[in-house]
C-alpha positions in Angstrom: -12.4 -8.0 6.7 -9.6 -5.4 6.4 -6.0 -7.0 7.0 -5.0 -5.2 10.6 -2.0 -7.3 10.8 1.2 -5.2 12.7 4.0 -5.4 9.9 7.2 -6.7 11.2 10.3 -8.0 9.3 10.6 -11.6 8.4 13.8 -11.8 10.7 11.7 -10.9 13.8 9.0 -13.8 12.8 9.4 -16.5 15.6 6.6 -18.5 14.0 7.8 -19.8 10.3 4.4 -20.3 9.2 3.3 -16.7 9.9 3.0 -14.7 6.7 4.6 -11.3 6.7 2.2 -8.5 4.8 3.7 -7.3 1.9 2.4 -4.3 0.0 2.7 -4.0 -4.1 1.9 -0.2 -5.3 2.3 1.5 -8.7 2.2 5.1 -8.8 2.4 7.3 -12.3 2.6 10.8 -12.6 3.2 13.9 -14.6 4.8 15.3 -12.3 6.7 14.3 -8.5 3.7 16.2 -7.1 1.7 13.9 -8.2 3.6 11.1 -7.3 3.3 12.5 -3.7 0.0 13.4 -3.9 -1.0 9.5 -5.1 1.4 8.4 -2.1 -0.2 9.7 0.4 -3.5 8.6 -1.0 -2.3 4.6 -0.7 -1.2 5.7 2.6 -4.3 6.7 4.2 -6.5 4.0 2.7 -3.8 1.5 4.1 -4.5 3.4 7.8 -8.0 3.1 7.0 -8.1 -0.6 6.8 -7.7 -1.6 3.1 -5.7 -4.2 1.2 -6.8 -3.3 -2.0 -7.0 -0.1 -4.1 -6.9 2.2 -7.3 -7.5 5.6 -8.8 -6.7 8.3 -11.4 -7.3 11.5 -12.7 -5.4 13.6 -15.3 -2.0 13.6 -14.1 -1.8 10.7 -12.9 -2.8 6.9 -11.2 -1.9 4.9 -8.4 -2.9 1.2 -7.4 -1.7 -0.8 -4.7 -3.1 -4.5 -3.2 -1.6 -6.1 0.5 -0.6 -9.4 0.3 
């Protein structure tokens, strides 16, 4: 099941045992383009509901997992 949790900061957590999502990407590029291009990429999976995720092509990769 996709993680649909509402991010908030760990100062705004009432609750100490509620665990704030954290997100871990690596992008690589030839160019910033790219970059941008792989960025937005993680960013629309994340909308979309997943908490995992990887690609490439010939300029570039990106991977990224939600904790």
């Amino acid at each position: 099941m996709p993680n649909k949790s509402t991010p908030t900061s760990p100062e705004s957590c009432s609750d100490p045992e509620q665990t704030v999502p954290t997100i871990t990407i690596g992008i690589t590029g030839q160019a910033t383009d790219d970059l941008a291009l792989a960025l937005g990429a993680v960013l629309r999976l994340v909308k979309d509901g997943f908490t995992l995720g990887f690609d490439h092509n010939e300029t570039g990769s990106y991977r990224f997992s939600i904790d």
